[in-house]
N, C-alpha and C positions, 0 to 999 in steps of 0.2 A: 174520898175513896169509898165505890159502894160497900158491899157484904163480901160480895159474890168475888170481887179483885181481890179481896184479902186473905177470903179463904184459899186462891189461887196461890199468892205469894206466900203462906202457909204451906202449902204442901210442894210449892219449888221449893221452898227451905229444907221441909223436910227430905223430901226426895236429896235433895244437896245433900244432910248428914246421913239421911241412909249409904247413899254411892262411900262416901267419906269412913262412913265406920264398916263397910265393905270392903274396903280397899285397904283398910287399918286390918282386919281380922285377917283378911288373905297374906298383907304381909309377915302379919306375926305367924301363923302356917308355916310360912315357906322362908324364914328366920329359923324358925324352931328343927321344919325337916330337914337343913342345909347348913346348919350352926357350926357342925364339925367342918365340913366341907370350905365354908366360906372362913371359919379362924385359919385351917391349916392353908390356902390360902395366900390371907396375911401374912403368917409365918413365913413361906415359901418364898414371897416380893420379899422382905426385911432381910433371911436369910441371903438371898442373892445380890443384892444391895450391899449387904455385906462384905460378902464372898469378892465382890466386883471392887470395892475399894482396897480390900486388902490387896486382893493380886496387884492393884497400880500402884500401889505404896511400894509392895515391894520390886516391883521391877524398874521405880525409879530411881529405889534405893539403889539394886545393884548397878542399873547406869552411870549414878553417881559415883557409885564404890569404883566402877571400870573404868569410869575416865580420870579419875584421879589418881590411880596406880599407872593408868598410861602416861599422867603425866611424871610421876614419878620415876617412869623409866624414858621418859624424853627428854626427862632432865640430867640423862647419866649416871643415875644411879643403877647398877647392874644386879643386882639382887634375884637371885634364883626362886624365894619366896615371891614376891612382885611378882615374878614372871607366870609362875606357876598361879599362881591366884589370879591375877589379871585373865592368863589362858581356863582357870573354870567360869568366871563371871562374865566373859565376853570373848570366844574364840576369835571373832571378826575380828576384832579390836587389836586380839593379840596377834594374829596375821597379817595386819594392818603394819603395825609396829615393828615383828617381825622381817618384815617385806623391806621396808624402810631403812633400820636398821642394817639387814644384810645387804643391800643392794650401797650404801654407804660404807660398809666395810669392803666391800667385792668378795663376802664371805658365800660362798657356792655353798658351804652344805645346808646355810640357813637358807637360802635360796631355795634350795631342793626339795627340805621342810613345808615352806609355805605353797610350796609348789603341788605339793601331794594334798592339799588344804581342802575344805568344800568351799571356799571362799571362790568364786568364778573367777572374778575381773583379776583378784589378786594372787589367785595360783596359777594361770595364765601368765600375769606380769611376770613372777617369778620363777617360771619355767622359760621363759625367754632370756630372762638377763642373765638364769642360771646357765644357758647354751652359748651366751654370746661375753662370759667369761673364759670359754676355752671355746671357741665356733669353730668346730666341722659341720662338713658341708652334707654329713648324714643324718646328723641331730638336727640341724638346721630344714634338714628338707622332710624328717618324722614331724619335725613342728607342723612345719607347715603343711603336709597332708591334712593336720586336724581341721573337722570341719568348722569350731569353733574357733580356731585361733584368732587372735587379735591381732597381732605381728604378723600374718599368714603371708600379703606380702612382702612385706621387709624383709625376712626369713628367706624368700626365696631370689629377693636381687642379692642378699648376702651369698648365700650361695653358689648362685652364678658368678659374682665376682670371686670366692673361692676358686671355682673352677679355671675362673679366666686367667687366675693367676697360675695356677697350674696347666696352664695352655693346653685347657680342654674346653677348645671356643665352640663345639659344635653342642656339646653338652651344654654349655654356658645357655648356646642361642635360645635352647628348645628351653631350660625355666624361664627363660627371659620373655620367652612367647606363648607362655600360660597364663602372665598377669593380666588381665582383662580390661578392656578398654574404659569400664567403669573405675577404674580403679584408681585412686589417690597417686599411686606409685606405676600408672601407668606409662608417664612422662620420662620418669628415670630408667624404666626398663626399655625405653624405647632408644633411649643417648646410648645408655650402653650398649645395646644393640648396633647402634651407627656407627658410635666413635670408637668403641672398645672390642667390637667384637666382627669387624671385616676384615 
């Protein structure tokens, strides 16, 4: 190697640790201006990490806690504590149950209860089974005005068969020619209509 290549590679060395203890002094700078900034931070990920584990601990706890008091009362134990506990750690659950259980006794006022619920499917359910433990043909047709109802048809061939029984076929005809051609129960509104109601 001549002189002249060595001094070259000399000062690419150099030049190398200059860039390097450059780039070392800026860091430490901007470590030193940002220290705070960058601990609190860490703190703040660690904290939420935290925060994030508890909360699933605890809402698998009460999961656990809820299903095992529902089954406590699936298995006939009737205890008003259960009940009550079970209805703060899981309303669904205990609407669920409730629903179940009253619809098994033909108990209407529990009916009624889960009826009034925020539970959709299951205060729907129990607004229907609670109508068609005593079905008139008024309750029956408030049902079914709702634009959610589940039962909306069935609610309204019940009705019309009320009616039919009370030999009011022209009333009968006209719910019977509201259920709509898409409809599951369009088939049954249409017999009754042929067989039941000329």
């Amino acid at each position: 190697m001549s002189l002249k290549e060595n001094i070259d590679m000399v000062k690419e060395e150099l030049n190398s640790e200059e860039k390097f203890f450059e780039k070392a002094v800026l860091t430490e700078r901007f470590m030193k201006k940002y220290k705070k900034l960058l601990i609190g931070s860490v703190v703040a990920v660690v904290v939420l990490v935290g925060v994030n584990v508890a909360v699933d601990i605890s809402n698998q706890n009460r999961i656990e806690g809820a299903n095992k008091l529902f089954m406590e009362l699936q298995s006939g134990k009737q205890d008003e504590a259960v009940k009550a506990e079970l209805k703060s750690l899981s309303p669904n659950l205990y609407n669920a149950w409730l629903y179940s259980t009253s619809l098994k006794n033909k108990d209407k006022k529990g009916l009624k209860e889960v009826a009034k619920s925020s539970t959709f499917i299951v205060n729907d359910m129990a607004e229907y089974e609670a109508i068609e433990l005593d079905p008139k043909s008024e309750t029956l047709d408030a049902y079914a005005k709702k634009s959610d109802a589940i039962y909306k048809d069935i609610a309204t061939i019940e009705s019309a068969v009320l009616l039919l029984k009370a030999n009011k076929i022209d009333e009968a005809h006209i719910k019977l020619s509201s259920i709509g051609v898409d409809s599951k129960m369009y088939d049954v509104a249409t017999s009754l209509m042929h067989y039941g109601l000329k």
